[in-house]
DOFI-50094 format. One record per residue: x, y negated, z negated of N, C-alpha, C in turn. Coordinates in steps of 0.001 Angstrom, whole numbers, m for minus. Atoms other than C-alpha are relative to their C-alpha. Example, Ala and Ser with C-alpha at 12.3 -4.5 7.8 and 13.67 -1.06 7.14 Angstrom:
2
((890 1190 0) (12300 4500 m7800) (900 m1200 0))
((m820 1190 60) (13670 1060 m7140) (m770 m1090 m730))
//
This chain:
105
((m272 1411 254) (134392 m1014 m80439) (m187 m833 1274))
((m286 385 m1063) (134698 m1778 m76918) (m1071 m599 538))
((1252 157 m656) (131250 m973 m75846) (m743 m1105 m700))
((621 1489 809) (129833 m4117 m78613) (191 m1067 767))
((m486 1027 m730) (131845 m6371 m76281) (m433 m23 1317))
((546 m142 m1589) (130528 m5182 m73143) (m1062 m231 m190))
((1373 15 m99) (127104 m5223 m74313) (158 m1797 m240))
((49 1524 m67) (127582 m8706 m75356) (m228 m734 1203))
((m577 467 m1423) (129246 m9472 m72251) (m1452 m236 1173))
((925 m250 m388) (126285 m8099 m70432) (m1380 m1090 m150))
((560 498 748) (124107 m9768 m72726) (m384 m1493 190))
((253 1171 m147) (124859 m13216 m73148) (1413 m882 1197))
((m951 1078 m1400) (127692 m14081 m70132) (m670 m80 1247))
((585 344 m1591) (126934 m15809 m67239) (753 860 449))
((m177 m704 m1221) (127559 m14241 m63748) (1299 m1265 496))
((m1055 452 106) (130899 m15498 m63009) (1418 955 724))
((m750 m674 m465) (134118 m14539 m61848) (705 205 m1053))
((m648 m524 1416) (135970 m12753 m64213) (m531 970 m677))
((1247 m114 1009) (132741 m11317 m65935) (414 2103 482))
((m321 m1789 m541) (133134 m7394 m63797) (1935 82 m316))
((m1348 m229 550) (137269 m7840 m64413) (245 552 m1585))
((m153 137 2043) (136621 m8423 m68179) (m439 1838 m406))
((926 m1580 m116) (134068 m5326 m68078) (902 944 135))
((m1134 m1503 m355) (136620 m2865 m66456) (1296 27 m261))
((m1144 m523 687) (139544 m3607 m68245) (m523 297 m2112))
((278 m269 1274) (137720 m3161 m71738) (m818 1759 344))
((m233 m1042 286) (136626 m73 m70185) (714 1346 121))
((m1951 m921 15) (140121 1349 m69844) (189 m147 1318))
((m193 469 m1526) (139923 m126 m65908) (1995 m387 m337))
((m628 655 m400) (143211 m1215 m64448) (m328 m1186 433))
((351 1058 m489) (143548 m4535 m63554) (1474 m557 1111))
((m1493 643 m730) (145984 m6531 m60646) (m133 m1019 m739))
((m619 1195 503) (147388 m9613 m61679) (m1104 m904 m89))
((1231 1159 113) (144635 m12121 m60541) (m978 651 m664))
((1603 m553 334) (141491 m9855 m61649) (865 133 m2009))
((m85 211 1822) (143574 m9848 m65636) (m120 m1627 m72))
((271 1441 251) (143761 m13973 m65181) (m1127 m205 m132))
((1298 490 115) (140273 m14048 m64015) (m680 509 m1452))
((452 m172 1360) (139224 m12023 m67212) (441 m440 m1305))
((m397 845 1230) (141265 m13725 m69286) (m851 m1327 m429))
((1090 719 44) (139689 m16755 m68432) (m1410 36 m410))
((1437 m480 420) (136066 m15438 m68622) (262 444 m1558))
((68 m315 1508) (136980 m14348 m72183) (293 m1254 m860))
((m358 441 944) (138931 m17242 m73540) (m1591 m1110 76))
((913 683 93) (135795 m19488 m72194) (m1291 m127 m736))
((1209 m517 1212) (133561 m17568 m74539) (m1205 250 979))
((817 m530 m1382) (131736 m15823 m71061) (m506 m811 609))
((458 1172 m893) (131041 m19242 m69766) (m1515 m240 m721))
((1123 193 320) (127816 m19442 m71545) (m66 m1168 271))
((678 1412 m166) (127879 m23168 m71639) (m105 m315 1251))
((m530 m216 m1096) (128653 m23122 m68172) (1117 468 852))
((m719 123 m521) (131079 m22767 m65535) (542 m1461 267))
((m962 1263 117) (133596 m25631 m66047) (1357 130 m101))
((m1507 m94 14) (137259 m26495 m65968) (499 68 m1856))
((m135 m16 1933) (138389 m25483 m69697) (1309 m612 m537))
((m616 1135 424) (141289 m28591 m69551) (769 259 m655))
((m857 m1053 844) (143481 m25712 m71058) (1551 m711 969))
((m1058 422 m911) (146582 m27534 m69034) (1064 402 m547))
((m1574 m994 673) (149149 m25564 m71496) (463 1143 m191))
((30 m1119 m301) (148040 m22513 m70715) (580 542 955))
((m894 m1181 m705) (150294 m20309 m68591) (m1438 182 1235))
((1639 m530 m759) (146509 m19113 m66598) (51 m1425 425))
((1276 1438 45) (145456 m22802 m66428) (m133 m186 1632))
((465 428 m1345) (146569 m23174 m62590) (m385 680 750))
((773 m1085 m577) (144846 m19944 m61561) (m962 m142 m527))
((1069 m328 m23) (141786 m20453 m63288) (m536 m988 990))
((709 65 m1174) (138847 m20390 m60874) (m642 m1608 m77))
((1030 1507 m302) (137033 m23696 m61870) (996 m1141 m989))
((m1148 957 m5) (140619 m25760 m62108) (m352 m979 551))
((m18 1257 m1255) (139585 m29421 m60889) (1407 m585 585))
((m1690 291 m878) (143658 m29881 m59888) (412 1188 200))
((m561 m1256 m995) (143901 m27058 m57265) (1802 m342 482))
((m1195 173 m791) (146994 m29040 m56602) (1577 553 m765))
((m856 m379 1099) (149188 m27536 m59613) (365 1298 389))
((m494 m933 128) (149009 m24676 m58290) (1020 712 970))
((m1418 m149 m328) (151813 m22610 m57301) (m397 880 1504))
((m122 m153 m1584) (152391 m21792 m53327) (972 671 341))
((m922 m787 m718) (154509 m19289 m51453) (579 m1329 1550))
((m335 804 m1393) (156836 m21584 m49053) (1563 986 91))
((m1439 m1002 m359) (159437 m19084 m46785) (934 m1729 566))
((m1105 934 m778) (162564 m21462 m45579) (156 915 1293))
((244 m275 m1169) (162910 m21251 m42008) (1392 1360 298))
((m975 m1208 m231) (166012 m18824 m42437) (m728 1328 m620))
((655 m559 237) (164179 m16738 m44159) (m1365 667 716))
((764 m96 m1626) (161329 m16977 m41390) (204 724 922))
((m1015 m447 m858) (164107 m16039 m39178) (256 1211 m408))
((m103 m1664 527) (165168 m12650 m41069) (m904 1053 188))
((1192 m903 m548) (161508 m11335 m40877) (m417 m133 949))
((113 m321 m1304) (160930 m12089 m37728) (1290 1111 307))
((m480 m753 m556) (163970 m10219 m36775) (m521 1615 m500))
((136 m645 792) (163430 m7510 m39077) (m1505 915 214))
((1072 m574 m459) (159929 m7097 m37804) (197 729 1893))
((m746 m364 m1498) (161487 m6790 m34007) (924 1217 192))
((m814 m1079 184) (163489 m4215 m35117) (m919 1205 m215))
((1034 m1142 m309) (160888 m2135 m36107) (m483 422 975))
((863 m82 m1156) (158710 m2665 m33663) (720 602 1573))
((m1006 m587 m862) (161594 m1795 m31309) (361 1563 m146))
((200 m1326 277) (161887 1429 m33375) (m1106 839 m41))
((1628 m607 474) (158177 2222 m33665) (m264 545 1780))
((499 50 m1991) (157804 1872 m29314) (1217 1142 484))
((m657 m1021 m487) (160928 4610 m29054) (m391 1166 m256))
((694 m1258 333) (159213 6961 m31386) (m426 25 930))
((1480 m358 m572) (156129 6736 m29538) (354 343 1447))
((m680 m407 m1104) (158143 7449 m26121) (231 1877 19))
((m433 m1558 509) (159330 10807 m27527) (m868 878 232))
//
């Protein structure tokens, strides 16, 4: 069943991002997190045939990870608070303090 969809895929999808994700999770691939969005995308777009465009899906859960989003600004950002900052820095000093005694030994 699988392989109909790949040949398709093959077939008639543009070259795209998403397009090798889509491929290797239909053929029993693992996928990380971004490489299942990107194939999600590439699938719900119908393989981009008409092009690569923003698919204005703004209620979609995916929408502020897909790749050709014209409001990059939706999307979501890692911000540490400066205490937090503070913890891994120490935390890394500590190691690194333990890593330089091994290596003494």
């Amino acid at each position: 069943m699988n392989s109909k969809f790949i040949s398709d895929i093959k077939k008639h999808g543009k070259t795209a991002r998403g397009k090798k994700e889509l491929i290797k999770h239909l053929e029993g691939g693992r996928l990380t997190l971004k490489q299942a969005i990107l194939a999600h995308c590439y699938d719900c777009m119908g393989y981009f045939v008409d092009g690569r465009q923003d698919c204005e899906m703004t209620k979609c859960p995916c929408y502020p990870f897909m790749i050709f989003n014209s409001d990059k600004s939706k999307r979501t950002s890692r911000t540490m608070s400066e205490d937090h900052k503070a913890k891994l820095r120490a935390a890394r000093g500590q190691n690194m303090a333990s890593f330089a005694l091994e290596g003494a030994k």
